[in-house]
C-alpha positions as CSV (number, residue, x, y, z in Angstrom):
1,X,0.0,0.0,0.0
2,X,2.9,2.2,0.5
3,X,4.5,1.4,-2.3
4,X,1.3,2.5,-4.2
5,X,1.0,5.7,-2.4
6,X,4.5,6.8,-3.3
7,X,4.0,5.9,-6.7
8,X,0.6,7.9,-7.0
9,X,2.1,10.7,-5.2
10,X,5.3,11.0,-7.6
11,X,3.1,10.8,-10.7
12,X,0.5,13.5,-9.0
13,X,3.7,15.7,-8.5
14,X,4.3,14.9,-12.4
15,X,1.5,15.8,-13.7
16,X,1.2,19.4,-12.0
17,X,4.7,19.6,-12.8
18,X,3.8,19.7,-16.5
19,X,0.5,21.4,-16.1
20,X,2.5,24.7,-14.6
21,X,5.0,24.7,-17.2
22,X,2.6,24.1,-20.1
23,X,1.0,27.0,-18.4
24,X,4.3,29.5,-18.3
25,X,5.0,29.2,-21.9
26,X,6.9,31.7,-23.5
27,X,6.0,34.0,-26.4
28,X,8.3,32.9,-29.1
29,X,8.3,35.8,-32.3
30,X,8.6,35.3,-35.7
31,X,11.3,36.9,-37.5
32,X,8.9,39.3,-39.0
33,X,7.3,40.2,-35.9
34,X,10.6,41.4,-34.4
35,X,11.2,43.6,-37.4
36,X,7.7,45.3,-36.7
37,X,9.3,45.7,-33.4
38,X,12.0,47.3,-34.9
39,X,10.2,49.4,-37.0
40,X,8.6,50.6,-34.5
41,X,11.0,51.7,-32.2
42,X,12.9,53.6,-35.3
43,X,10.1,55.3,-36.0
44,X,9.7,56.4,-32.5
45,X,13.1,57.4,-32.3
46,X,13.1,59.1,-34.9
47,X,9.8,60.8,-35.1
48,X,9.4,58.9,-39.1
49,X,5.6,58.9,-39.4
50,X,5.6,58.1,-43.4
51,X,7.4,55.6,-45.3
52,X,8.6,55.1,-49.0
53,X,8.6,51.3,-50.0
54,X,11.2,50.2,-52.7
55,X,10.5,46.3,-54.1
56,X,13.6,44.6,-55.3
57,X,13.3,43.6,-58.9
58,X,16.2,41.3,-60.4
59,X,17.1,41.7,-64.7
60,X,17.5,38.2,-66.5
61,X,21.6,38.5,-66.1
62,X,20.9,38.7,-62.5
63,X,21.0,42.5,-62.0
64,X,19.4,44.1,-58.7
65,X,17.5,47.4,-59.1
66,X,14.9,49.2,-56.6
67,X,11.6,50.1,-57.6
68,X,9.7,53.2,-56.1
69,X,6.4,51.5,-54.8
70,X,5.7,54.5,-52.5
71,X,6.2,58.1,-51.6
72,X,5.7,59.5,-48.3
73,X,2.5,56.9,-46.9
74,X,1.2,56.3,-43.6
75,X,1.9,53.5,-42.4
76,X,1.5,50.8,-39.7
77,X,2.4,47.4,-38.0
78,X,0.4,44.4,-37.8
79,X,2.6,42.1,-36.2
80,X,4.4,40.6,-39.0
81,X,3.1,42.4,-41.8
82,X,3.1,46.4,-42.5
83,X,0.5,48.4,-43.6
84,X,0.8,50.9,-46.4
85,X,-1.9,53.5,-46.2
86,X,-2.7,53.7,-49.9
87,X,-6.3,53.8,-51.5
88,X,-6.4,50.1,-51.3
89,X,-4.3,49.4,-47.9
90,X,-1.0,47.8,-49.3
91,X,0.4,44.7,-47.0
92,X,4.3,43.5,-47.0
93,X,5.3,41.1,-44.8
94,X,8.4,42.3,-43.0
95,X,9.8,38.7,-43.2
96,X,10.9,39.7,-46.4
97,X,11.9,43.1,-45.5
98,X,16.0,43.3,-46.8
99,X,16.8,46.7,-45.1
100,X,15.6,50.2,-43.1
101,X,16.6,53.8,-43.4
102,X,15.8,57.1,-42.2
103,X,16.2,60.4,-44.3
104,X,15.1,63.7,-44.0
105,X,13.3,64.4,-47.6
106,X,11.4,67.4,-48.5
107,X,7.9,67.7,-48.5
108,X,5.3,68.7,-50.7
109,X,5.0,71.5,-48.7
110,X,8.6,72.6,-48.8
111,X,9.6,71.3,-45.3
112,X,11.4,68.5,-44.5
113,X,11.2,65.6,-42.2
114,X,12.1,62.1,-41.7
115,X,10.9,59.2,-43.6
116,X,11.4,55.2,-43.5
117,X,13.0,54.1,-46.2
118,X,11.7,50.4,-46.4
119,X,13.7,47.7,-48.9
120,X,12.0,44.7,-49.7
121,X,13.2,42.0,-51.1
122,X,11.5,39.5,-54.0
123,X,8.2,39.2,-52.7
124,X,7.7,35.9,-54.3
């Protein structure tokens, strides 16, 4: 009977022993939801509220160039994925974002302030 009490005790122990850590898991982020992060701490910093997107494009003999998609947007981030304020609410996944700079551009208006430069990389 003893025997059968310390084994019933030990596997009680178990058992709530997984059920607590089951119950502390950690967040783990994707790799695009830690660039959102990122963005939006730069953007913070830096008091960026518009961004110009640039979309890699790649030539048959296996040039690089970077295409405009942008100018001066809104924007904001959804976990892994930023939204471009456009007419039709553009969405890039910042898994594949390649790079991020800040540059003080002039504005329509004849001002200047900063914007996020985003570079993305093949989207497909």
């Amino acid at each position: 009977m003893l025997k059968l009490i310390k084994k019933t005790g030990f596997t009680l122990i178990f058992f709530v022993g997984v059920l607590v850590s089951c119950s502390e898991e950690e967040e783990f982020k994707t790799a695009g939801e830690l660039m959102g992060e990122k963005i939006q701490k730069i953007s913070a910093e830096e008091n960026a509220k518009v961004a110009n997107v640039y979309l890699q494009i790649s030539s048959s003999d296996g040039d690089i160039d970077w295409h405009k998609e942008f100018n001066q947007l809104s924007f904001q981030v959804e976990g892994q994925v930023i939204r471009i304020e456009d007419e039709n609410s553009t969405y890039y996944n910042l898994d594949r974002l390649d790079r991020i700079e800040v540059k003080a551009l002039d504005t329509e208006f004849g001002g200047k302030r900063n914007v996020l430069i985003l570079y993305f990389s093949e989207l497909y």
